[in-house]
Phi, psi and omega in degrees: 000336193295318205285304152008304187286305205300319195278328170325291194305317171283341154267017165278313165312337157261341169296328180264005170266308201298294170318316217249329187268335170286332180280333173304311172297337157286329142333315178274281174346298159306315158311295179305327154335289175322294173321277225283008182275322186281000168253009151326303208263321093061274176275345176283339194271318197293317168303314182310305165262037174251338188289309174290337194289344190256335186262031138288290181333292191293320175292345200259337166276319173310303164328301221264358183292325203282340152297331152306334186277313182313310179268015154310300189292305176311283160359266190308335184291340205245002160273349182263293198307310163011269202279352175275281217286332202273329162303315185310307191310314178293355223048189177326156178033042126331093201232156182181147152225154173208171186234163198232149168235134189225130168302181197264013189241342190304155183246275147224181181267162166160140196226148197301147201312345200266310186080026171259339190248131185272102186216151184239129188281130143264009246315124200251013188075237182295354188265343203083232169236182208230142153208149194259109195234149164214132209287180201208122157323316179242140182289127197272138193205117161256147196297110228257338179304005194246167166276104179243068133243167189083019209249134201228163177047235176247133169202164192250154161211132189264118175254154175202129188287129165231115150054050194065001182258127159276088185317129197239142143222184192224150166339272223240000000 
């Protein structure tokens, strides 16, 4: 009867570590529960202003993109009259090429009926378009077999001295 008692008591005594380990473990649950709710709610207040904040940021660099192009654009109209008047200067058959970056915004090249003035069309987005212009010493002529709309990016121009005029043409 002794063993009886002894073994009775120790399992009412692990029934009752059982007990006591199951409400701790619940307890622990709840807590990681807690936990992972508040950082739940945490990152949600954090999106709420980081979402708007980046699509200001972005809308705000997009308007603001047609200035960087602009001067992008000057920059190359006024390395092209450049090398036209220092070309002029040697004279007839006079040749050189160099390459040029034109923003992604450029529309087209084109020089004014006189060939004194040099301007690149932009699209400036919502303002519409832009043209960049620069006057020229020497008179200027684009090559009429080529296409110059579209002309974008990194590309070579070819100069060539004719009859006091510098004739610009391109690869394609």
């Amino acid at each position: 009867m002794k063993i009886k008692k002894v073994d009775a008591l120790k399992c009412q005594t692990h029934q009752h570590k059982n007990k006591n380990s199951t409400v701790a473990n619940s307890a622990v649950a709840k807590l990681k529960g807690q936990v992972a709710l508040e950082l739940l709610i945490i990152t949600s207040f954090l999106l709420i202003i980081l979402i708007p904040t980046f699509i200001y940021i972005i809308s705000v660099l997009s308007t603001e993109s047609w200035k960087t192009d602009s001067q992008q654009a000057y920059a190359t109209v006024s390395k092209i009259v450049s090398i036209s008047s220092q070309l002029a200067m040697l004279g007839n058959g006079s040749k050189t090429s160099e390459s040029f970056y034109l923003p992604s915004s450029a529309i087209s090249m084109n020089v004014t009926s006189d060939g004194r003035e040099l301007f690149i069309t932009l699209n400036t987005g919502k303002a519409g378009k832009m043209d960049v212009v620069v006057l020229s010493d020497v008179q200027l002529q684009l090559d009429q077999t080529k296409d110059w709309k579209n002309i974008r990016g990194a590309f070579t121009l070819y100069f060539t001295v004719q009859d006091g005029r510098v004739l610009i043409s391109k690869e394609y």
